[in-house]
NUTORSE-409901 format. One line per 3 residues: number of its first residue (from 1); their letters; for each residue x, y, z of C-alpha. Coordinates in Angstrom, 3 decimals. Example, Ala and Ser with C-alpha at 12.3 -4.5 7.8 and 13.67 -1.06 7.14 Angstrom:
BEGIN
1) AS) 12.300:-4.500:7.800 | 13.670:-1.060:7.140
***
This chain:
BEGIN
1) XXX) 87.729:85.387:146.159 | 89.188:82.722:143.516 | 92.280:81.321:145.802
4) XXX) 95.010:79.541:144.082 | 97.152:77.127:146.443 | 100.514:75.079:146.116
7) XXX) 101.050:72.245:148.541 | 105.119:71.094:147.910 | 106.334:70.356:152.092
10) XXX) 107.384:66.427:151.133 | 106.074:63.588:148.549 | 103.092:65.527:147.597
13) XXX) 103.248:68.356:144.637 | 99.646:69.998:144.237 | 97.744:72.688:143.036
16) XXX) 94.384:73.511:143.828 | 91.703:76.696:142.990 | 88.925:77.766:145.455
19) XXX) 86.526:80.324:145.500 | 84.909:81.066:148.744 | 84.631:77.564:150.259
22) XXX) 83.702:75.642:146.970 | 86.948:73.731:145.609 | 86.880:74.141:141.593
25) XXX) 90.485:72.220:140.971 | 92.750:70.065:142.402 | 95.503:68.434:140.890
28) XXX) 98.238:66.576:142.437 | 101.107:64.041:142.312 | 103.238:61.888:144.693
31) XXX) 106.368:60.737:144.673 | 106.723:57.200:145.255 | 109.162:54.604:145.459
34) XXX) 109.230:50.331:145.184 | 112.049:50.356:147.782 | 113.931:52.834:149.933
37) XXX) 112.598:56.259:151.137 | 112.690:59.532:150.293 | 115.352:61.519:148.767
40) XXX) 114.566:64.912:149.265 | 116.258:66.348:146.064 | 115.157:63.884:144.382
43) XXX) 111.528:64.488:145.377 | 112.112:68.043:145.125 | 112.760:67.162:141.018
46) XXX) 109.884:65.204:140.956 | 107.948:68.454:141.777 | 110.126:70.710:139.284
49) XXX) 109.298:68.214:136.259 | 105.543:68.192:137.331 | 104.710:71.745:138.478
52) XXX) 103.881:73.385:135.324 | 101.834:70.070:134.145 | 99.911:70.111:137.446
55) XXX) 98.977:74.273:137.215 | 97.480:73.812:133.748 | 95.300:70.797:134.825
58) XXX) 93.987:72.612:137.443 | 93.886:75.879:135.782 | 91.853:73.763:132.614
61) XXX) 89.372:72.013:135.411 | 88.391:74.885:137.394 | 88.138:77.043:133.359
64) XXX) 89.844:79.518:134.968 | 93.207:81.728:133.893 | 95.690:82.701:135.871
67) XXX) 94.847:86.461:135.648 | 91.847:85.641:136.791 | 93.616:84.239:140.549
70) XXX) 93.163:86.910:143.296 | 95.273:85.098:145.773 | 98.201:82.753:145.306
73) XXX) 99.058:80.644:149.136 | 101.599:78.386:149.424 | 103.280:75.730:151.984
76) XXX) 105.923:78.154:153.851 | 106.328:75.217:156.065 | 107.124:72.786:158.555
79) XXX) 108.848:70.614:155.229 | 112.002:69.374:153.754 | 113.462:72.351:152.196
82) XXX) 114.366:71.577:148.756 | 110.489:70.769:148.176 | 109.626:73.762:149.899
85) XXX) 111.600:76.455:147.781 | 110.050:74.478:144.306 | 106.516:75.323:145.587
88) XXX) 107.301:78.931:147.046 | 109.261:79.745:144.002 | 106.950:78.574:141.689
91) XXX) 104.154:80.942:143.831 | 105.952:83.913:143.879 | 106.631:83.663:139.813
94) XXX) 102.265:83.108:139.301 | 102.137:85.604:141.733 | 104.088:88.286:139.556
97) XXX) 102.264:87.175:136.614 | 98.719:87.005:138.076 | 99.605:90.327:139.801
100) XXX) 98.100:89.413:142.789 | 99.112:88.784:146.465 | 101.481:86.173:147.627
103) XXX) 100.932:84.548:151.144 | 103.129:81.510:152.758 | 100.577:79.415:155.374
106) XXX) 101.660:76.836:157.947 | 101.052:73.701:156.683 | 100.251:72.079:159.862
109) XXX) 97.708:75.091:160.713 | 95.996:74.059:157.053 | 95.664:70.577:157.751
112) XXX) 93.414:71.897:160.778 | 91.366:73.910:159.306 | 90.276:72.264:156.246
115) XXX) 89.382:69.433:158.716 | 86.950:71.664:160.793 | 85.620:73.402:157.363
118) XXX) 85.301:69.653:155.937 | 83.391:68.048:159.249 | 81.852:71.011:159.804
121) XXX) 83.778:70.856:163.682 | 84.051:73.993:165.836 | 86.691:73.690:168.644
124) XXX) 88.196:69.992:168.569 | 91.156:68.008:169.262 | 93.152:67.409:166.811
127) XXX) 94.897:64.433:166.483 | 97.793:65.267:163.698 | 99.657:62.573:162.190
130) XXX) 101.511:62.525:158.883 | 105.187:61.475:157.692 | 107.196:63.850:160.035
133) XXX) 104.349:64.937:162.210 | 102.886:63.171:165.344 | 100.980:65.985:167.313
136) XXX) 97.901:66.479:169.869 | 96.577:69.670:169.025 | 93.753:72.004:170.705
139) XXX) 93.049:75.414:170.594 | 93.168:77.366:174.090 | 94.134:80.736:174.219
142) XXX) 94.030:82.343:171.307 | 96.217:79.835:169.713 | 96.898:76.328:169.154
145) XXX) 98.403:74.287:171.985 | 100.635:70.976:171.241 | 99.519:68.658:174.211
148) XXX) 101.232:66.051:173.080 | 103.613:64.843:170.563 | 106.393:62.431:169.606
151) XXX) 109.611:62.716:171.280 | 111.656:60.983:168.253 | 110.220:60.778:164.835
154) XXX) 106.108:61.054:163.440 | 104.197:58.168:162.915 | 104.158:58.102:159.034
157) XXX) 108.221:58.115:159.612 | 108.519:55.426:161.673 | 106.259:53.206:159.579
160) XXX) 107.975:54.000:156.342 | 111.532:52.992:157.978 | 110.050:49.962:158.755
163) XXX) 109.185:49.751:155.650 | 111.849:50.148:154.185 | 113.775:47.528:156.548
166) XXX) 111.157:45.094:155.601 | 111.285:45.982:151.536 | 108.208:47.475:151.057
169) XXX) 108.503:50.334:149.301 | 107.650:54.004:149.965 | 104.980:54.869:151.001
172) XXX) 104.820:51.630:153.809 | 101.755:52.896:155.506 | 99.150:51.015:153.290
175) XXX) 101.401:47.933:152.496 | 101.418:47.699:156.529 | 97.804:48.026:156.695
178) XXX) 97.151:45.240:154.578 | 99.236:42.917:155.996 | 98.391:43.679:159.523
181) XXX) 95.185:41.993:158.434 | 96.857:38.500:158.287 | 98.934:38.990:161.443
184) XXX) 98.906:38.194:165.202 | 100.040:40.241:168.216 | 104.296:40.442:169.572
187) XXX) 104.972:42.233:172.042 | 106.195:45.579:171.312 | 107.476:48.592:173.877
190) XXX) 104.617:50.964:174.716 | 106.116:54.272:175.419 | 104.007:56.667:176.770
193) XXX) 105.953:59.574:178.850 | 103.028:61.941:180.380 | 101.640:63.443:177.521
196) XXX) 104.197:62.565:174.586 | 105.211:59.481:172.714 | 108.230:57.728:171.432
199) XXX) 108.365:55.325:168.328 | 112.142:55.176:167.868 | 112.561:52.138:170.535
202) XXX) 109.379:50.184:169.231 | 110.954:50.652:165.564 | 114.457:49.074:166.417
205) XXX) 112.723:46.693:168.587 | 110.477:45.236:165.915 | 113.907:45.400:163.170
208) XXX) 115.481:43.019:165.631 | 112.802:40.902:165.979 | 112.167:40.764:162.260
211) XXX) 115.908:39.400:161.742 | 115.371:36.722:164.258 | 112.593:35.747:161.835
214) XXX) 109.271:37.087:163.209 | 106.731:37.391:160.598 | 106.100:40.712:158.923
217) XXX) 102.409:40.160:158.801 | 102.859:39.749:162.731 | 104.945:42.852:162.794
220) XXX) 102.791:45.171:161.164 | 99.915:43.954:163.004 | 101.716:45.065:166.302
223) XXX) 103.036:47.946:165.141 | 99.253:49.137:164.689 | 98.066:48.200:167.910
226) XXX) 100.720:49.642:169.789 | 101.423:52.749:168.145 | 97.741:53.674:167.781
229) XXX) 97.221:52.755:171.552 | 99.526:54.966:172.721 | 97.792:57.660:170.609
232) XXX) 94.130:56.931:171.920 | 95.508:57.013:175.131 | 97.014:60.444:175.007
235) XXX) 94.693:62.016:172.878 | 91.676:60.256:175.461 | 93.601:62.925:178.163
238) XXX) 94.072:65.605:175.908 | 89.934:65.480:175.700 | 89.703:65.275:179.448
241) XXX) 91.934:67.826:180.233 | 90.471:70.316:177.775 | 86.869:69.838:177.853
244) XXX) 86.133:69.451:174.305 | 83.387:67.282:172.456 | 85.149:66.343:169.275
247) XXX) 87.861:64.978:168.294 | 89.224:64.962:164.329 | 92.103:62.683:163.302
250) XXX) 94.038:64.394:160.167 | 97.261:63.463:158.347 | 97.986:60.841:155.829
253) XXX) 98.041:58.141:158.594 | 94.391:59.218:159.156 | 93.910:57.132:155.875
256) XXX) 93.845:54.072:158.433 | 90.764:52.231:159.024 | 92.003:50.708:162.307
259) XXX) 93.468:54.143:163.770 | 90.083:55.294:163.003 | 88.310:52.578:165.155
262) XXX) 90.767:53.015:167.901 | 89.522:56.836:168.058 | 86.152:55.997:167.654
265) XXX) 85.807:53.414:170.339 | 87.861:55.649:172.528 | 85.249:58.902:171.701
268) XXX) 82.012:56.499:171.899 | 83.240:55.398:175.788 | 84.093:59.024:176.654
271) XXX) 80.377:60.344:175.195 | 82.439:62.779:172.303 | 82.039:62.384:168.711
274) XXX) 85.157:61.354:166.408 | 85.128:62.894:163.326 | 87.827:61.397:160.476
277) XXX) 88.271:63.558:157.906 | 87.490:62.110:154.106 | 90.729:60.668:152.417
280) XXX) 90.925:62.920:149.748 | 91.595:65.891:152.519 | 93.177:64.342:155.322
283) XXX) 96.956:64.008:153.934 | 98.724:66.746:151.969 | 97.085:68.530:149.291
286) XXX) 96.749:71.764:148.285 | 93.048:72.305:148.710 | 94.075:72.612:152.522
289) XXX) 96.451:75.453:151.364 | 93.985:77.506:149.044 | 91.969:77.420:152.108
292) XXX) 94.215:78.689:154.755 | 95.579:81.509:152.536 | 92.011:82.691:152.353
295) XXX) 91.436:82.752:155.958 | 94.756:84.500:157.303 | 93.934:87.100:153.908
298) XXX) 90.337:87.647:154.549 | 91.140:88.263:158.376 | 93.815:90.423:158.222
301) XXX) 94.853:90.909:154.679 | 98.983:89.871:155.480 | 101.367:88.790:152.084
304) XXX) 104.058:88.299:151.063 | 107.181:90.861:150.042 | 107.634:88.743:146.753
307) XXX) 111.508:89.920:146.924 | 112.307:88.811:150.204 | 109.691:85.716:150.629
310) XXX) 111.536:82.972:152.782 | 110.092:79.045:153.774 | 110.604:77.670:157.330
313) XXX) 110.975:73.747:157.363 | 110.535:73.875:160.823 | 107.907:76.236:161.224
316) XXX) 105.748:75.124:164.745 | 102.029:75.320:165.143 | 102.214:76.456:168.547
319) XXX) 104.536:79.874:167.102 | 101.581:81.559:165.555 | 98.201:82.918:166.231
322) XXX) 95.664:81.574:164.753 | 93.330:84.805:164.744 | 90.627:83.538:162.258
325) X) 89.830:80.997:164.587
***
């Protein structure tokens, strides 16, 4: 099956052909920013102008045409909704032209399951965190179970308003990173509540240290360690409590090297294995969305009614099967 997916939930706009499991194309772009955040019409024209350049690349790499797609998938959601209806209206147009079927995917579901197709992983935890997105994830039951998650706003969110308070640009995430390097430990709230987290508090706590004239270096340094504590600690009881072996870390924060040590100390003392997924496939792209359209298809065959097709920004893992699994 030659698989054509469309990743659009936030900063990313992508477009990538599979066949089977082998990726032939991807092509994507970001939106980015020197200060502020993100704007989502704005980002949702950054997609618009892009879209068409993006299909052709990948269409060109893979030396495919579009009539030769058997499947278009695209990111029904969770997502901010004016970059959601570029990529599903751009699908459902290919879709008419290519003739072929039309199927929305979860976008949190595809972030799982390219990371067990990419490590090779069978029944994991899942430690999700992106922009919006701070989840512990395992499958029991048929389906997969949130054990744990932020009570305020994901990870990725929290560092970029940081960011932003501290002028660095969008995204913050790596600009952190580096200067956590060069910085020393503050104290920062730890908030923990049974399973769940909360990094509202230890953002405003670090703003109002930073305008009493902390260092940034020594701001981002303890932003790390305490945020991606409390995350080791909770995913430590997710593995406990669920018996598993492995444990993946996915989402663009996944992209950090100390996060990853964190996990991987944490996994090493418990006797798992961590497995971080490779950069390229751990924050959104549309590989991960190619992929997931091709499972749900191949298991059950479901599309889309290309006159009524609908998004859902705030589409859960936890309200779908996950049947292929």
């Amino acid at each position: 099956m030659l698989c054509l997916g469309i990743e659009s939930t936030a900063h990313t706009f992508g477009v990538a052909i599979m066949r089977d499991k082998t990726e032939l194309s991807s092509a994507s772009d970001t939106f980015t920013t020197k200060e502020g955040g993100m704007n989502p019409p704005v980002v949702a024209r950054h997609h618009i102008e892009l879209k068409e350049k993006l299909l052709g690349k990948a269409l060109s790499d893979a030396k495919v045409n579009l009539e030769d797609i058997d499947l278009i998938s695209f990111s029904k959601g969770p997502g901010l909704a004016p970059c959601l209806h570029v990529g599903k209206n751009f699908a459902a147009e290919l879709a008419k032209k290519a003739k072929c079927p039309l199927i929305g995917v979860n976008h949190i579901c595809a972030h799982l399951e390219i990371g067990r197709m990419i490590t090779g992983t069978k029944d994991p935890v899942f430690v999700f965190v992106s922009g919006a997105n701070t989840q512990i994830i395992a499958h029991e039951g048929g389906r997969y179970r949130v054990f744990g998650e932020t009570l305020s706003i994901g990870l990725g969110n929290a560092l970029d308003k940081f960011g932003r308070i501290a002028g660095l640009g969008f995204p913050a995430g790596p600009k952190i990173e580096q200067l956590a390097r060069e910085g020393k430990l503050v104290e920062l709230p730890y908030v923990v509540k049974g399973m769940d987290v909360d990094f509202a508090g230890i953002i405003t706590k670090a703003e109002l240290l930073l305008k009493k004239g902390a260092k940034v270096e020594d701001l981002c340094f303890s932003l790390q360690e305490t945020c991606f504590a409390m995350l080791a600690e909770v995913t430590e009881r997710a593995v406990a409590h669920c018996d598993k072996e492995e444990v993946i870390l996915i989402g663009g924060v996944a992209a950090n090297k100390r996060f990853c040590e964190m996990l991987d100390s944490m996994c090493r003392d418990r006797g798992c294995k961590f497995h971080p997924v490779p950069l390229k496939y751990c924050g959104d792209n549309p590989v991960m969305i190619a992929w997931q359209g091709m499972l749900e298809h191949n298991y059950n065959r479901r599309e889309e009614d290309l006159g009524t097709v609908e998004i859902n920004p705030r589409w859960r893992i936890d309200e779908l099967n996950a049947e292929w699994y």
